[in-house]
N, C-alpha and C positions, 0 to 999 in steps of 0.2 A: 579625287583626293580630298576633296572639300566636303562631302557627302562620310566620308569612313575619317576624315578629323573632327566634323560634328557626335558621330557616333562615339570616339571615343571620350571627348569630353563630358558627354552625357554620362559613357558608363561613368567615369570617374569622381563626377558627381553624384551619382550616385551613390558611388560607393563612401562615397565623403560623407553625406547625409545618413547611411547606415551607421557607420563608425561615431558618427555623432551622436545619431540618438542612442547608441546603444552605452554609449558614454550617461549621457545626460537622463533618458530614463529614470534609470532606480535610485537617481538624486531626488526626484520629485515623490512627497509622499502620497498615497491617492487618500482620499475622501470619503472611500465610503466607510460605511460603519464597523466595530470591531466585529471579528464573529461570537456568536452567541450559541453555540453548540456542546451539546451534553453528551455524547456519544464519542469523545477521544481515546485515539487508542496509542499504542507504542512499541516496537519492534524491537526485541531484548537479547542479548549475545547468550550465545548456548553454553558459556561455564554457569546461569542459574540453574541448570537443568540438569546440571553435572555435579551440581556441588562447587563449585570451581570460583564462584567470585569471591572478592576480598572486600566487595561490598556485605555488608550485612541485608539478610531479608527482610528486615524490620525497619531498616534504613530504606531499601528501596518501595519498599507500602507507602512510607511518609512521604516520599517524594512525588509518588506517583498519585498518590489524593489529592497534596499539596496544589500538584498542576494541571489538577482536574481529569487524570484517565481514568475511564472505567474500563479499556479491555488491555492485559498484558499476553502480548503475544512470544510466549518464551519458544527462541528454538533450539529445538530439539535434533537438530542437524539433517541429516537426508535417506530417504530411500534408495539403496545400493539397486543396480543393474536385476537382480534376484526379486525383487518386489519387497525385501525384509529392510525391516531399518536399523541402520548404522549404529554405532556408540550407545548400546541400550544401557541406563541406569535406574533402575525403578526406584532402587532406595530412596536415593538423590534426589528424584523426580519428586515422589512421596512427601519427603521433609521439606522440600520448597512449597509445595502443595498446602501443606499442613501450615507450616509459618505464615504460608501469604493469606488464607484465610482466617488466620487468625485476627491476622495485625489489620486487613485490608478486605474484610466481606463483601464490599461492596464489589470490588474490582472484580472483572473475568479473565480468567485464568484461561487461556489456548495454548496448546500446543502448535507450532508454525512449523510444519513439514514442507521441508525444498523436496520436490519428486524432479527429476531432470529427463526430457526425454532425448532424442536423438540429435536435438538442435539444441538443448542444456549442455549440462554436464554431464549425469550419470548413465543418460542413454536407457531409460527405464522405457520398456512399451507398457503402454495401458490397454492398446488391443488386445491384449492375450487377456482371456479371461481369469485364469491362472495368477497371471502377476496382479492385478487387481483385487482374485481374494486376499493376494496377502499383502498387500496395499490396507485392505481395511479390516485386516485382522490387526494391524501396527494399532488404528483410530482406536480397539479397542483395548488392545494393551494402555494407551496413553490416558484413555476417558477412564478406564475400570478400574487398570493395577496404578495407574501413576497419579490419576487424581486430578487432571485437568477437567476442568468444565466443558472444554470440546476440545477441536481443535481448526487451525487455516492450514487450509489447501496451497500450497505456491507451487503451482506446476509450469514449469519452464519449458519453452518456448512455447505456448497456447495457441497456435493459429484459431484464424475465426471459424466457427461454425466446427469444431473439434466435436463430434460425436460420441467416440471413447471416449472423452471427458467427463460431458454427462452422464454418463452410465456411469461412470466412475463416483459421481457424486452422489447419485440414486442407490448406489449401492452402500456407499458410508453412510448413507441416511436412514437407511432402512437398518441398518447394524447396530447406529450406536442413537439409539429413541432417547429423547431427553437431553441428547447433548447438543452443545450450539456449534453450527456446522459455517465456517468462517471461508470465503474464496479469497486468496490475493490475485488480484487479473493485471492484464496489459490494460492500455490505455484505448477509450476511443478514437479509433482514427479512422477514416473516409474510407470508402470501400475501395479501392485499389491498391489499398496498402493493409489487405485483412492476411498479410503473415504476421506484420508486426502488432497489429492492435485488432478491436475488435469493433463488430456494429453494434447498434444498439438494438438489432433482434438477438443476437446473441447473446447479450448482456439480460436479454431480458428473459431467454434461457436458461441462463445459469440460475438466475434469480429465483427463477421456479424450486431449483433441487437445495437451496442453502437459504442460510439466514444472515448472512452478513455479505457485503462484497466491498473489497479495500482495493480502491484502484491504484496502481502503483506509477501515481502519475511523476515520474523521471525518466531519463536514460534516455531520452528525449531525440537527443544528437542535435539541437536548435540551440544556436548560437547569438540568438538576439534576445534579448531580458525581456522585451516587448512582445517577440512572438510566442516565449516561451510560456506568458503571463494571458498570452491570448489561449493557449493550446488548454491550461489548467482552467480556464472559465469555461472552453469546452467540455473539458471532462464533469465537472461541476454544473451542466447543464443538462445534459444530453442522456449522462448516464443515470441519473436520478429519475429522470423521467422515463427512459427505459423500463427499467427494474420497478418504481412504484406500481406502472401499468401492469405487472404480471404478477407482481408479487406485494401488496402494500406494505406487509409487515418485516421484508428483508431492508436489513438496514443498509445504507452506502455512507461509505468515508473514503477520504481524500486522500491516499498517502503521498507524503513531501518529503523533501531529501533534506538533509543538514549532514551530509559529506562530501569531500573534496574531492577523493581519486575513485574513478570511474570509467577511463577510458577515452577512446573517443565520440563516445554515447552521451557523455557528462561533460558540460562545460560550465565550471562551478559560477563565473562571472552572469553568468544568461539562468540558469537552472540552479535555484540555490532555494532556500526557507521563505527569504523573503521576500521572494519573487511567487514564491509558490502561494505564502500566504497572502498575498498582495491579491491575485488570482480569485480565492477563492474568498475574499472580500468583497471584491465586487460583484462578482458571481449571484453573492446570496444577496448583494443586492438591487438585481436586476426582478424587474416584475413579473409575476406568471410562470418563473422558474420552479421546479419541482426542486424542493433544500436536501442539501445534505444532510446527512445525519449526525458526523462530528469528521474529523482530521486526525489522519494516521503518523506517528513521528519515523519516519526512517532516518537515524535508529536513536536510540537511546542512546548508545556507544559512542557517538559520532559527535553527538552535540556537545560542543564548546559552551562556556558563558557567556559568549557572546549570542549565540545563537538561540540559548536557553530565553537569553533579553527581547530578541527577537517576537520570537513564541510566548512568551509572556504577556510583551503592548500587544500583541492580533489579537488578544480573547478579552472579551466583558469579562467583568466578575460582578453576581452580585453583592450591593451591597459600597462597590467601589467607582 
């Protein structure tokens, strides 16, 4: 009896110490330095691509310089079960295209395709050779008739080492020459758990077929601020160095979340901006790390001003 009442006071302090620091944590500001990245990007609600916002195009240029992105990842909503994609509006497409280069040269303009396969949503295979040509006959309607500079890949659920994937990217690559070919991935995670994330030989695969890779570091299901802060300095580690090794000129960024409902994938008190930006603070700076390239916002739509405030102290400015 005196051996299994040790035991449980143990757990229970335990779990006291958990509950504490997960309290006390994200009260503590850390130290390292702001980030200093030039390669920001942003994930943008698909009424710009429809016509559909009540924001102005000219309004969102200004904002989107203002906070330093260079890549706007407009989506364009999804590849139906048939390989074609959903809600086509070229006009729309067009005069977003046309405004946002006017007001905003700088910035790059993507297309963000959700493909879903059996473990997504839409259930789309990419083994059929078939669905794949018109998987990247879509890349060419977006890059050609619509006006995008390229377009990102978001293909749900990725297991590791996905073969038809690659192919999949070899062939959007070889279609649309000239255009910037963008992947959003899972996260790195340890090799027994390659349904949900990936290695970093696979990472360093993809790397080879594209020019950008945006980790979609959330959705996590980590419940502690601290391990979730530990999980984002992985990714900001591991997968940079990855991808430089096969590919030096594909670029990596870090996507972070700045929304609330998610499931129970998401636990907004553990997995939030500032926890994310916290992360990849330190990250960059640890010694000998291979850097990222800049930090992806999920989403645009999502960020409060408080959050906005956030995202604002994480980043140097020069000058400031």
């Amino acid at each position: 009896m005196r051996k299994r009442s040790k035991i449980a006071v143990g757990v229970v302090l335990l779990l006291g110490m958990g509950a504490l620091d997960a309290v006390l944590y994200p009260r503590f500001q850390t130290s390292a330095p702001k980030l200093n990245l030039a390669q920001n990007a942003s994930w943008l609600h698909f009424d710009w691509a429809r016509g559909k916002s009540r924001e102005s195009t000219f309004h969102l240029a200004a904002r989107l310089q203002k906070d330093g992105f260079k890549d706007a990842y407009f989506h364009v909503r999804y590849i139906g079960k048939s390989g074609r994609l959903r809600f086509r509006d070229a006009p729309a497409a067009r005069r977003l295209n046309a405004q946002m280069k006017q007001a905003a040269p700088s910035i790059r303009r993507l297309a963000w395709l959700y493909i879903g396969n059996e473990r997504g949503i839409t259930g789309v295979d990419i083994s059929d050779p078939e669905i794949r040509r018109r998987i990247v006959a879509e890349t060419q309607f977006l890059t050609r008739e619509c006006g995008f500079d390229g377009v990102q890949i978001d293909y749900e659920i990725c297991s590791d080492g996905d073969a038809a994937f690659l192919q999949l990217l070899r062939e959007i690559r070889a279609a649309t020459t000239q255009k910037f070919l963008s992947v959003a991935t899972p996260m790195w995670l340890p090799w027994p758990l390659g349904a949900y994330g990936w290695s970093e030989a696979y990472f360093g695969q993809v790397a080879k077929n594209c020019d950008q890779i945006a980790v979609m570091a959330y959705d996590s299901a980590l419940y502690s601020p601290r391990h979730y802060v530990w999980l984002i300095r992985q990714q900001a580690a591991k997968v940079p160095r990855a991808v430089k090794t096969t590919n030096p000129r594909c670029e990596v960024l870090l996507g972070v979340p700045s929304y609330e409902d998610g499931g129970a994938s998401h636990w907004n008190y553990a997995e939030n901006l500032a926890m994310a930006l916290r992360g990849a603070r330190e990250a960059q700076n640890s010694r000998g790390a291979a850097s990222l390239d800049g930090v992806a916002l999920f989403a645009d739509y999502s960020t409060d001003a408080l959050e906005w405030n956030v995202w604002r102290r994480s980043f140097s400015r020069p000058g400031k």
